[in-house]
Gaussian input, Z-matrix of N, CA and C with variables (Angstrom, degrees):
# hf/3-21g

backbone

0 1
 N
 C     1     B1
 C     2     B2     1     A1
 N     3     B3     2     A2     1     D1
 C     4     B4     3     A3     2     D2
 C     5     B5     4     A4     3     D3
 N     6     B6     5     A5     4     D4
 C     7     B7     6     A6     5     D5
 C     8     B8     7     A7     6     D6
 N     9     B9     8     A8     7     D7
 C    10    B10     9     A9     8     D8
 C    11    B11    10    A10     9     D9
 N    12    B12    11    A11    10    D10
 C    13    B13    12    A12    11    D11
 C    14    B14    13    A13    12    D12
 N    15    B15    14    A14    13    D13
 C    16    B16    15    A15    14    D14
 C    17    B17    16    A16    15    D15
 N    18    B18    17    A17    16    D16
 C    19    B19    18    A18    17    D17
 C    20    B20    19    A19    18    D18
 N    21    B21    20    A20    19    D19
 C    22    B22    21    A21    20    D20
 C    23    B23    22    A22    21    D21
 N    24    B24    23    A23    22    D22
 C    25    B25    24    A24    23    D23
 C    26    B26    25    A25    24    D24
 N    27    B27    26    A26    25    D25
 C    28    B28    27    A27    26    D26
 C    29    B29    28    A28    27    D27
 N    30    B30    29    A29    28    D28
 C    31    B31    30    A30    29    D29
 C    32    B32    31    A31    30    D30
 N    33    B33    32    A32    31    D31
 C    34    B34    33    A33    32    D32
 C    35    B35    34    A34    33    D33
 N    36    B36    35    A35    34    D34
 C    37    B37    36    A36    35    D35
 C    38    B38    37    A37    36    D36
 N    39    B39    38    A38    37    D37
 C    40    B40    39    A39    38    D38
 C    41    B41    40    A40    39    D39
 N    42    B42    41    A41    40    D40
 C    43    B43    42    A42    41    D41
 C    44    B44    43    A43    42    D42
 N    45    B45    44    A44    43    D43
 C    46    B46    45    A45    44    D44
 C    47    B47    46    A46    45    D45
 N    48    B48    47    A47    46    D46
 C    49    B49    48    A48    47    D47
 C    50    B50    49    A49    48    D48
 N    51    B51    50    A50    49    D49
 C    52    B52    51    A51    50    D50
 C    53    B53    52    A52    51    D51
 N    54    B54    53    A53    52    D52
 C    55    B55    54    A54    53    D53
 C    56    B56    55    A55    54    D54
 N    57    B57    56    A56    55    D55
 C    58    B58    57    A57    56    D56
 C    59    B59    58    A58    57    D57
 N    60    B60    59    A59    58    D58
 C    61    B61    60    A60    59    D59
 C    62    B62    61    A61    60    D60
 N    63    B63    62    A62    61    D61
 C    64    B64    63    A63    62    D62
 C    65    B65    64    A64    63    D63
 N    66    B66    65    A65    64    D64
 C    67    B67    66    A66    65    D65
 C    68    B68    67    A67    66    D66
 N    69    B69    68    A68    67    D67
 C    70    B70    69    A69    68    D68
 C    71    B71    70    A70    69    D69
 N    72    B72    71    A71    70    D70
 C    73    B73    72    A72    71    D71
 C    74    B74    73    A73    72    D72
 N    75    B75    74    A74    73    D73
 C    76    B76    75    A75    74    D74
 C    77    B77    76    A76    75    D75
 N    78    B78    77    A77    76    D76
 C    79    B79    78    A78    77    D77
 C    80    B80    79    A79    78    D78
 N    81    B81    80    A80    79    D79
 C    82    B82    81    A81    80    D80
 C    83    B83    82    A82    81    D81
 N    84    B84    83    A83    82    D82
 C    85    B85    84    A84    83    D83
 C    86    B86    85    A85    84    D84
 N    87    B87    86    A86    85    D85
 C    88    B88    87    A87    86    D86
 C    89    B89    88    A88    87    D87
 N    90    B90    89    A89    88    D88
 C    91    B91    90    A90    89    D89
 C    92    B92    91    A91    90    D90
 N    93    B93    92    A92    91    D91
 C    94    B94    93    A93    92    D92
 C    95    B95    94    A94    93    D93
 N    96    B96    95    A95    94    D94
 C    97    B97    96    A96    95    D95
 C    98    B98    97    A97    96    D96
 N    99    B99    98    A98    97    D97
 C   100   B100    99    A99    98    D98
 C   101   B101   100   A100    99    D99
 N   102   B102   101   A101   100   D100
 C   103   B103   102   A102   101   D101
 C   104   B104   103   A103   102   D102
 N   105   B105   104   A104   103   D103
 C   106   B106   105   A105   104   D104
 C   107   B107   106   A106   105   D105
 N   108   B108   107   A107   106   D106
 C   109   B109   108   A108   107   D107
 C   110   B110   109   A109   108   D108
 N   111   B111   110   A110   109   D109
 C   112   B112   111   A111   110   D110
 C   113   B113   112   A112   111   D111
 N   114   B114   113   A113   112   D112
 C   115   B115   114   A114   113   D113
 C   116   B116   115   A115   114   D114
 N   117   B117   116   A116   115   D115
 C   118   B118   117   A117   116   D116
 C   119   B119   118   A118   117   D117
 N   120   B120   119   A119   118   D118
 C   121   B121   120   A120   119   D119
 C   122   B122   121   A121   120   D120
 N   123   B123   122   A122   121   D121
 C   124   B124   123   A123   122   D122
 C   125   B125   124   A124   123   D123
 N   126   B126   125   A125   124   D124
 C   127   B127   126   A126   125   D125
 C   128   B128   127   A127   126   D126
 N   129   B129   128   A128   127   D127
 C   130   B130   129   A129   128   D128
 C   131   B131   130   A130   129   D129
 N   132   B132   131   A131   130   D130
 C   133   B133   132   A132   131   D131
 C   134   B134   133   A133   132   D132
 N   135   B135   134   A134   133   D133
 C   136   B136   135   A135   134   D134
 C   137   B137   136   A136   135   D135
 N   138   B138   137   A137   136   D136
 C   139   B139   138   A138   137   D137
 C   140   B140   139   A139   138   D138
 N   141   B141   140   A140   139   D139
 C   142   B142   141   A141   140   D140
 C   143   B143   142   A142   141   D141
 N   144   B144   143   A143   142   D142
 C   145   B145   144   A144   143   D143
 C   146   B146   145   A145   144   D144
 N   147   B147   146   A146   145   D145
 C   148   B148   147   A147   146   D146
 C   149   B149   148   A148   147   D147
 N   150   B150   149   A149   148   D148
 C   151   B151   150   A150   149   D149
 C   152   B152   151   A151   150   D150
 N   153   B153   152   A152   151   D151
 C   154   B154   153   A153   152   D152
 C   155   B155   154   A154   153   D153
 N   156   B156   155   A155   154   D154
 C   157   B157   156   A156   155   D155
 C   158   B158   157   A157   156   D156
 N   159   B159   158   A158   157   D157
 C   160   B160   159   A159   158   D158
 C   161   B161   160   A160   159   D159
 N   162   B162   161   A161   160   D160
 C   163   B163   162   A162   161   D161
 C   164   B164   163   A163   162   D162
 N   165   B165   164   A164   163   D163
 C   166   B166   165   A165   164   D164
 C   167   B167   166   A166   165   D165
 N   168   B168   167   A167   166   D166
 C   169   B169   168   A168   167   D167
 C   170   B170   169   A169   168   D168
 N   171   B171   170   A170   169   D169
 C   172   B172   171   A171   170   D170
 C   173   B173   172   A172   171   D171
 N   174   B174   173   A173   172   D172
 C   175   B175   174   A174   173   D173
 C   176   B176   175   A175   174   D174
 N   177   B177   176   A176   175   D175
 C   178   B178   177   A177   176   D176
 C   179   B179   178   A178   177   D177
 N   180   B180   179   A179   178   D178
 C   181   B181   180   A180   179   D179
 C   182   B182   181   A181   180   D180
 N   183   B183   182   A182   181   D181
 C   184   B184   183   A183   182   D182
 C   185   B185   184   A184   183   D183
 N   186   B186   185   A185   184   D184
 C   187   B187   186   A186   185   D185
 C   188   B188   187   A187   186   D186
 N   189   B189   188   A188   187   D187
 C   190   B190   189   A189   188   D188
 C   191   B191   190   A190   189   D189
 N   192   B192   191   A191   190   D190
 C   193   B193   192   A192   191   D191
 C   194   B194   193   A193   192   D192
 N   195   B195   194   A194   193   D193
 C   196   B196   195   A195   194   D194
 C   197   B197   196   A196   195   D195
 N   198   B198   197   A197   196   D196
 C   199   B199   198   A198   197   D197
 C   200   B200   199   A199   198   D198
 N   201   B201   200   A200   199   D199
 C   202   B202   201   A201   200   D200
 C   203   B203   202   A202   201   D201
 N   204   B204   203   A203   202   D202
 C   205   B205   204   A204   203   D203
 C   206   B206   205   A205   204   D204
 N   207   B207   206   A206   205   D205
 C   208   B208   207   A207   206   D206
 C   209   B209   208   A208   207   D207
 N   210   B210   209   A209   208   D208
 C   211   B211   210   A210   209   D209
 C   212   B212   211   A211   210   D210
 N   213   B213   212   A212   211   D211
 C   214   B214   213   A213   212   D212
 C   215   B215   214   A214   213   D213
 N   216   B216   215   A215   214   D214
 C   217   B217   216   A216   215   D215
 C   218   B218   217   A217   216   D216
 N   219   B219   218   A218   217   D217
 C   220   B220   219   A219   218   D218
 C   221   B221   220   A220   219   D219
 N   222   B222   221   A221   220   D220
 C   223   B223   222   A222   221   D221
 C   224   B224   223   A223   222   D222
 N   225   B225   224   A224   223   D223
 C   226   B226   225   A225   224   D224
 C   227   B227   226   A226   225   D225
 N   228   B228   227   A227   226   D226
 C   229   B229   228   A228   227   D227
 C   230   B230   229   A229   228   D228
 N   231   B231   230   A230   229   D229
 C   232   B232   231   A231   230   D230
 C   233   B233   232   A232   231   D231
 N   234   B234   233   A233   232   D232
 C   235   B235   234   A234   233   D233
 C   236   B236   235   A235   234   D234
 N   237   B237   236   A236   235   D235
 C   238   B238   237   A237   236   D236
 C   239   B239   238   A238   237   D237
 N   240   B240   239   A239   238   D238
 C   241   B241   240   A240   239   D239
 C   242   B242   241   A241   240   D240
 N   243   B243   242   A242   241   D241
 C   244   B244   243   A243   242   D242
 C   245   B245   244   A244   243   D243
 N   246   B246   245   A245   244   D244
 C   247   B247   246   A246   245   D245
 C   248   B248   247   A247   246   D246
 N   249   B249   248   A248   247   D247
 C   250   B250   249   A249   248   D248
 C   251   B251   250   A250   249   D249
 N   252   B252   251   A251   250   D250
 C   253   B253   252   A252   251   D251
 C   254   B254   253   A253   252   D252
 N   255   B255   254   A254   253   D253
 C   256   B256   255   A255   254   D254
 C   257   B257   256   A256   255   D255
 N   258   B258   257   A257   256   D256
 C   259   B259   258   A258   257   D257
 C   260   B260   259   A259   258   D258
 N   261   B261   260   A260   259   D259
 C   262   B262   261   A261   260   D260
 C   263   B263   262   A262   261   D261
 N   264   B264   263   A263   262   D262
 C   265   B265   264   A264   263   D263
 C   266   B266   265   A265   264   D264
 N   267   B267   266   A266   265   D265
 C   268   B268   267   A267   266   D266
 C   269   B269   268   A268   267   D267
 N   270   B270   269   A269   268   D268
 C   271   B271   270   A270   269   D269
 C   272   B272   271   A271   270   D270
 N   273   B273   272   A272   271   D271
 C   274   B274   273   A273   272   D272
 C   275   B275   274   A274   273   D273
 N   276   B276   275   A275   274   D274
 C   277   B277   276   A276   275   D275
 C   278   B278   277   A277   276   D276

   B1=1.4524
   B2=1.5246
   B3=1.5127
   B4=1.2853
   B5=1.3845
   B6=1.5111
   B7=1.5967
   B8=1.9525
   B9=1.7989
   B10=1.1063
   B11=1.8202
   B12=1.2280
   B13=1.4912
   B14=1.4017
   B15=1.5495
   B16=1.3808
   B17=1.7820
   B18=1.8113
   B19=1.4711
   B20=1.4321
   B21=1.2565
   B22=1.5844
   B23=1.8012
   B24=1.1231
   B25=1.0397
   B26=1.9349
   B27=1.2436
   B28=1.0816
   B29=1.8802
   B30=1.4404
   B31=1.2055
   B32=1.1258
   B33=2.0564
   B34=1.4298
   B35=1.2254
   B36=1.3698
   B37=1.8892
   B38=1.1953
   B39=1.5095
   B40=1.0290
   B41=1.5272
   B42=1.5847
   B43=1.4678
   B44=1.3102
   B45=1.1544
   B46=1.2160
   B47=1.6588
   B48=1.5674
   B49=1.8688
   B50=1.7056
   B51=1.1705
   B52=1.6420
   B53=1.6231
   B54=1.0215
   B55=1.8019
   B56=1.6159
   B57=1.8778
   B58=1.8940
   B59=1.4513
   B60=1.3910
   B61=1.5204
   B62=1.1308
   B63=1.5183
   B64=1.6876
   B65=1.3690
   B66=1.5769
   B67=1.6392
   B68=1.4070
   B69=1.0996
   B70=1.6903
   B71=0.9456
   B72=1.9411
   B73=1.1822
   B74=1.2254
   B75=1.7906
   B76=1.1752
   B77=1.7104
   B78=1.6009
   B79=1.3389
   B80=1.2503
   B81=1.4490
   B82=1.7121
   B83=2.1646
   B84=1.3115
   B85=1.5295
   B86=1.7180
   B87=1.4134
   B88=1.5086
   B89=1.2465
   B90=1.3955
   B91=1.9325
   B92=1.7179
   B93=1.1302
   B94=1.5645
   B95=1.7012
   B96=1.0858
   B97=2.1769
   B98=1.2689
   B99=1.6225
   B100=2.0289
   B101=1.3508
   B102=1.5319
   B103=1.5363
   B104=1.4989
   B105=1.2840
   B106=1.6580
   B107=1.6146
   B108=1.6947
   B109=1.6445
   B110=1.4165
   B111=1.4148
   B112=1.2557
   B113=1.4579
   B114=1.2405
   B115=1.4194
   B116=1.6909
   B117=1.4388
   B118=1.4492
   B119=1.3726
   B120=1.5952
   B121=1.1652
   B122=1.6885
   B123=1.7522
   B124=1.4707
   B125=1.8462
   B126=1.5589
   B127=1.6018
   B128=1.4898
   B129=1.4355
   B130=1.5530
   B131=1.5399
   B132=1.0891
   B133=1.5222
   B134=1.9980
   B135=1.6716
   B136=1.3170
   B137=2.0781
   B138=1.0130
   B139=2.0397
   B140=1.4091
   B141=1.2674
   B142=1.7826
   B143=2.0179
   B144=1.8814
   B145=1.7575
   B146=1.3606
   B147=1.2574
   B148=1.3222
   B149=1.4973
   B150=1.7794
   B151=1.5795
   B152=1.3616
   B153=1.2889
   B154=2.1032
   B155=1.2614
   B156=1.3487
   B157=1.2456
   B158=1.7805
   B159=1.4903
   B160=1.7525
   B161=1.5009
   B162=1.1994
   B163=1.7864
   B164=1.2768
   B165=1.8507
   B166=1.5102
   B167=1.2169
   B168=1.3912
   B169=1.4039
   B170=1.6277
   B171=1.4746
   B172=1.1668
   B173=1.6506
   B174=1.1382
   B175=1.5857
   B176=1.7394
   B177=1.5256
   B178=1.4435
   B179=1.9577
   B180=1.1537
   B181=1.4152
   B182=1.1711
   B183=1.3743
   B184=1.5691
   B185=2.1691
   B186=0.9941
   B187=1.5183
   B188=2.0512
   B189=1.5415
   B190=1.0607
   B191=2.1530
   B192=1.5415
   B193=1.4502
   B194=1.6845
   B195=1.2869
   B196=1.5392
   B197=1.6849
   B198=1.4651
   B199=1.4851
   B200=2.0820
   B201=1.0042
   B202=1.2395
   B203=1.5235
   B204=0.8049
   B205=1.4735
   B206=1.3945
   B207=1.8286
   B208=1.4848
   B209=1.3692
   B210=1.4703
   B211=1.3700
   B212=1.3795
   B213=1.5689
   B214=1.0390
   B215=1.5344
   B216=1.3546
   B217=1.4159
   B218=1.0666
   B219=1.6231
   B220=1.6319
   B221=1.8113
   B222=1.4644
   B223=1.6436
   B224=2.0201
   B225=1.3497
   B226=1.7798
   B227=1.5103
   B228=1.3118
   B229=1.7522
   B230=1.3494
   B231=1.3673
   B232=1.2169
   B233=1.2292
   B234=1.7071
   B235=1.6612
   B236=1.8180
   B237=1.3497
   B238=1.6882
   B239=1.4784
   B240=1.1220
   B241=1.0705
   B242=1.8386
   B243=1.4345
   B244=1.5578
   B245=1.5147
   B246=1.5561
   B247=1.3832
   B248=1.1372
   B249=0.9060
   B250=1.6535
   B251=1.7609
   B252=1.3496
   B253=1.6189
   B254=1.7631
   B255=1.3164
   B256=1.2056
   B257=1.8042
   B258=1.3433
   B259=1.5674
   B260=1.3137
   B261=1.1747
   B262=1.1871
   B263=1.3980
   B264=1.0867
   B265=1.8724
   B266=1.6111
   B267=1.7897
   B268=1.3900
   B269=0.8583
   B270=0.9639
   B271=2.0789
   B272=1.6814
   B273=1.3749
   B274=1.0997
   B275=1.3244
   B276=1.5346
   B277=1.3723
   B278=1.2116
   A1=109.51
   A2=118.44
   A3=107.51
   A4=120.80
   A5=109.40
   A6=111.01
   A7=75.68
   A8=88.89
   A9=97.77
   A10=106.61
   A11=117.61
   A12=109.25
   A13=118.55
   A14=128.86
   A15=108.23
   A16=96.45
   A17=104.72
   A18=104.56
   A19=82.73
   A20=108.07
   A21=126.78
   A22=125.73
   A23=106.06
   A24=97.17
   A25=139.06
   A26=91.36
   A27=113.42
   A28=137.97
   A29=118.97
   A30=108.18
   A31=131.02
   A32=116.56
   A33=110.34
   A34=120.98
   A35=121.49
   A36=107.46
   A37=102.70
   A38=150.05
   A39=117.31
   A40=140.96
   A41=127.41
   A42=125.83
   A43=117.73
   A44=121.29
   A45=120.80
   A46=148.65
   A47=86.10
   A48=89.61
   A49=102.29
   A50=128.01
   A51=140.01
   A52=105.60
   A53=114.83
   A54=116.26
   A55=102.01
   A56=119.76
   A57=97.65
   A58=90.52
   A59=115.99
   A60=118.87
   A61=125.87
   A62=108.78
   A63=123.06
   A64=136.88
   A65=102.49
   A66=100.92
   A67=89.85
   A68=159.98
   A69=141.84
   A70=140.11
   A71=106.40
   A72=113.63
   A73=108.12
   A74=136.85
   A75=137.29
   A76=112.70
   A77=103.46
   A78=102.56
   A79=125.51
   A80=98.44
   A81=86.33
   A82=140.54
   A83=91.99
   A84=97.06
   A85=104.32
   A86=103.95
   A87=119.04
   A88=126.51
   A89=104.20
   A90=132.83
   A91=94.02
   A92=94.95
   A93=132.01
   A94=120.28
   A95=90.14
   A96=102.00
   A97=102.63
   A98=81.55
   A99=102.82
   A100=78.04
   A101=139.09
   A102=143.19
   A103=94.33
   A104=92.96
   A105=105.57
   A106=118.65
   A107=94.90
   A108=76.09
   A109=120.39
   A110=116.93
   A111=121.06
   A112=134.55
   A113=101.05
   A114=121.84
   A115=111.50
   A116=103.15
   A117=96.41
   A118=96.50
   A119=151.56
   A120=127.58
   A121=113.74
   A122=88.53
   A123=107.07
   A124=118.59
   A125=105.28
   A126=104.98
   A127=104.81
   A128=109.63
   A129=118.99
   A130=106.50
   A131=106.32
   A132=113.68
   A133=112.16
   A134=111.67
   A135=114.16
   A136=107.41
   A137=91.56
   A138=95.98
   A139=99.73
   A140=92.71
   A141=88.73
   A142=97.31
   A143=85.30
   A144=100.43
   A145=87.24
   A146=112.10
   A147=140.52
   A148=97.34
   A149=109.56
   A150=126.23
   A151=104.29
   A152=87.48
   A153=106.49
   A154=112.20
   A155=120.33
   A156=113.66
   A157=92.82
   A158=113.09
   A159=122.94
   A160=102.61
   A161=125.72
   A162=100.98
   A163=92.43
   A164=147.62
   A165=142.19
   A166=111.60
   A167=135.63
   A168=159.32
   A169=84.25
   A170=107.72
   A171=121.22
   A172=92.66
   A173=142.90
   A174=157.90
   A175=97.96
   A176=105.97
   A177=121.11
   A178=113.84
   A179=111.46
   A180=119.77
   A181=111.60
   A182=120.10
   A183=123.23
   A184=81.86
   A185=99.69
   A186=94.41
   A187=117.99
   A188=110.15
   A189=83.87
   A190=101.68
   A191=97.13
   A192=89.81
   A193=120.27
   A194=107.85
   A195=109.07
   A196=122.10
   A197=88.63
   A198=102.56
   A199=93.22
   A200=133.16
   A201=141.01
   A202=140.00
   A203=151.89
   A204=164.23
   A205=119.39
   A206=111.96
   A207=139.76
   A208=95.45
   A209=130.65
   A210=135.07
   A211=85.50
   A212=149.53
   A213=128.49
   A214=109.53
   A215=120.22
   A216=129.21
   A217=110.71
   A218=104.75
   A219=126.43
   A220=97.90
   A221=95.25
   A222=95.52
   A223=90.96
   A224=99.91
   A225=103.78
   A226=100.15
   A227=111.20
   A228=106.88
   A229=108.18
   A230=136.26
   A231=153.54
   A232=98.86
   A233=134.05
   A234=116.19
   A235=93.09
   A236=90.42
   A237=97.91
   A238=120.07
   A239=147.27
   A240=147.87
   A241=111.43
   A242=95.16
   A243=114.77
   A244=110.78
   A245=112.45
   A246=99.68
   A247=141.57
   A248=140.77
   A249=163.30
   A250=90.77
   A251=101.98
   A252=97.67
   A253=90.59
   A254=111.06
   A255=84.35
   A256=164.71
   A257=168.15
   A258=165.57
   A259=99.48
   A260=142.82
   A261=128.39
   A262=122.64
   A263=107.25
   A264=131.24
   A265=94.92
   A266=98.76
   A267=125.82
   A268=138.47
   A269=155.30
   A270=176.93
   A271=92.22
   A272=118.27
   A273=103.70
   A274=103.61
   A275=132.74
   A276=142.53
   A277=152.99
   D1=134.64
   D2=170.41
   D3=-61.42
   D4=-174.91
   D5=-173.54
   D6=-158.53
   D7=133.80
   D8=178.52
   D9=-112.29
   D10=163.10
   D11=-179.92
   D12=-141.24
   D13=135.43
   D14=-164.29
   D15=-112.97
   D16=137.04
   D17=-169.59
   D18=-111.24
   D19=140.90
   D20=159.10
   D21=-112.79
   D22=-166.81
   D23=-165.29
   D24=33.22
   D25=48.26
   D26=159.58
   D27=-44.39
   D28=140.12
   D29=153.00
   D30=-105.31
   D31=123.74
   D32=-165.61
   D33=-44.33
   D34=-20.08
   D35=173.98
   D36=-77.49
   D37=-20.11
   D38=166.85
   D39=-51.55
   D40=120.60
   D41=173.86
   D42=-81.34
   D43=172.38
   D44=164.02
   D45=-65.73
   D46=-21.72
   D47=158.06
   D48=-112.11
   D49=40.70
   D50=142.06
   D51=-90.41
   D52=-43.83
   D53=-176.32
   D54=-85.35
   D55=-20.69
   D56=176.52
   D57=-70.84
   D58=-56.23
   D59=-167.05
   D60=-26.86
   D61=-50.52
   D62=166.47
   D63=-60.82
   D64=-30.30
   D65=174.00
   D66=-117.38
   D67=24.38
   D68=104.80
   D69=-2.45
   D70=-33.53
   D71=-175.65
   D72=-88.55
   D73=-18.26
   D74=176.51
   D75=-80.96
   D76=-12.29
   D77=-174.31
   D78=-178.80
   D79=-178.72
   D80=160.88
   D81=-96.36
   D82=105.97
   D83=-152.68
   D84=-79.25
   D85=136.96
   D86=-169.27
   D87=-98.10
   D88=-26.05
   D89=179.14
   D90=-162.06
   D91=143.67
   D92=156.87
   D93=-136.03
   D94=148.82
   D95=176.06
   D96=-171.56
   D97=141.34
   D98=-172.99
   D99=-100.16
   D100=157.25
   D101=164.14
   D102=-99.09
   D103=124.59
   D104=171.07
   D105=-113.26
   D106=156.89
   D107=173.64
   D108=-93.45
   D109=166.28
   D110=-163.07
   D111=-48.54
   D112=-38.01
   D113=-159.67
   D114=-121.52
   D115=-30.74
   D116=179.81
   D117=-114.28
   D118=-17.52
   D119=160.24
   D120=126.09
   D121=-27.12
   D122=-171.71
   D123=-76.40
   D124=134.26
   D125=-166.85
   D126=-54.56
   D127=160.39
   D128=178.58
   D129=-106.09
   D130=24.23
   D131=165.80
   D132=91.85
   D133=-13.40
   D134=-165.98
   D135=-137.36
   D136=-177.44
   D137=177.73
   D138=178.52
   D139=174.38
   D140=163.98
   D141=-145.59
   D142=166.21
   D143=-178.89
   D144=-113.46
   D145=151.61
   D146=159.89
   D147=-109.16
   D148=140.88
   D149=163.09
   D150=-127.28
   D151=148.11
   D152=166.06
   D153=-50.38
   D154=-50.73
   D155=-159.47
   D156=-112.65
   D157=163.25
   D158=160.52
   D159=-88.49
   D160=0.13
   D161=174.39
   D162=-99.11
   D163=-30.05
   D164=160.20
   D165=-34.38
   D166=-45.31
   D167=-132.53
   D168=-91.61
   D169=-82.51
   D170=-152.13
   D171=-66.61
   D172=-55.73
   D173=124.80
   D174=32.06
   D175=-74.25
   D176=174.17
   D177=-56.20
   D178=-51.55
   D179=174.22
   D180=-40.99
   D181=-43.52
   D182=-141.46
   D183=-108.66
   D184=-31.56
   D185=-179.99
   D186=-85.89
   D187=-29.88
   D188=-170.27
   D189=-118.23
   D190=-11.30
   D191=173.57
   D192=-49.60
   D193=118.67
   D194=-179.38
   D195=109.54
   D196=-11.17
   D197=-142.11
   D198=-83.41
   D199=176.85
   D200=167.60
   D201=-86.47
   D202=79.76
   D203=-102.75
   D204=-170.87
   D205=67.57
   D206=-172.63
   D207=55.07
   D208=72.00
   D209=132.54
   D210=102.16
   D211=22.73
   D212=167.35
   D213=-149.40
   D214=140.99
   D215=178.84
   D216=-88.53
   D217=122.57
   D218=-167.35
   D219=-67.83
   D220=158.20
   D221=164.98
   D222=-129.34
   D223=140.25
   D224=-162.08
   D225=-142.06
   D226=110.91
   D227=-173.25
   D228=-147.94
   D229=-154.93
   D230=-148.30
   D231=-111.20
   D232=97.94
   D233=-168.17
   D234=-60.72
   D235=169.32
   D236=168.61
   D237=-116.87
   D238=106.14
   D239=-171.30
   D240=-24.23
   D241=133.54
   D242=174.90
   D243=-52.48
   D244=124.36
   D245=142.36
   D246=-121.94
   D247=150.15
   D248=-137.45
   D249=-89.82
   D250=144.24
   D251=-164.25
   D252=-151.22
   D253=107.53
   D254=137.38
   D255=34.41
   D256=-63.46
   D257=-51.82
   D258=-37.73
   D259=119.56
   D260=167.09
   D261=101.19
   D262=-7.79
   D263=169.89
   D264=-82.43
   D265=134.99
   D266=161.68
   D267=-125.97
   D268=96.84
   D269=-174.37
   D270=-39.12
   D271=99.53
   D272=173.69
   D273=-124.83
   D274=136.20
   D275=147.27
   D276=-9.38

């Protein structure tokens, strides 16, 4: 089963085959996405990799959480499943 992973802290020059390239090296990557914004194109700072395998996954965690990535320390974890919201619905605390 895949295992998907959401990296944050991003750098806006990063593209999206700059981030497969990068966690490639932990594995074998199945999907990648930089999140862009809508209208102007520009990254929102985060994406996530999907791997084939959960030992790549976890493989990637342990290699790039923290790690440095053109002047900025990645944050690399376990995405969490989407939820479905509402228009006008807010997640509050």
């Amino acid at each position: 089963m895949n295992k998907k992973l959401y990296v944050g802290n991003l750098p806006y020059t990063v593209t999206t085959d700059l981030l497969r390239d990068h966690f490639s090296k932990a594995g074998a990557v199945t999907d990648c996405v930089v999140i862009t914004e809508g209208e102007s194109g520009r990254s929102k700072g985060f994406g996530f990799v999907e791997f084939e395998k959960e030992e790549d996954a976890q493989k990637a965690i342990e290699m790039f959480n923290g790690q440095d990535l053109e002047g900025r320390k990645l944050v690399v974890n376990e995405a969490r499943p989407k939820v479905e919201r509402a228009p006008g619905d807010f997640q509050r605390n």
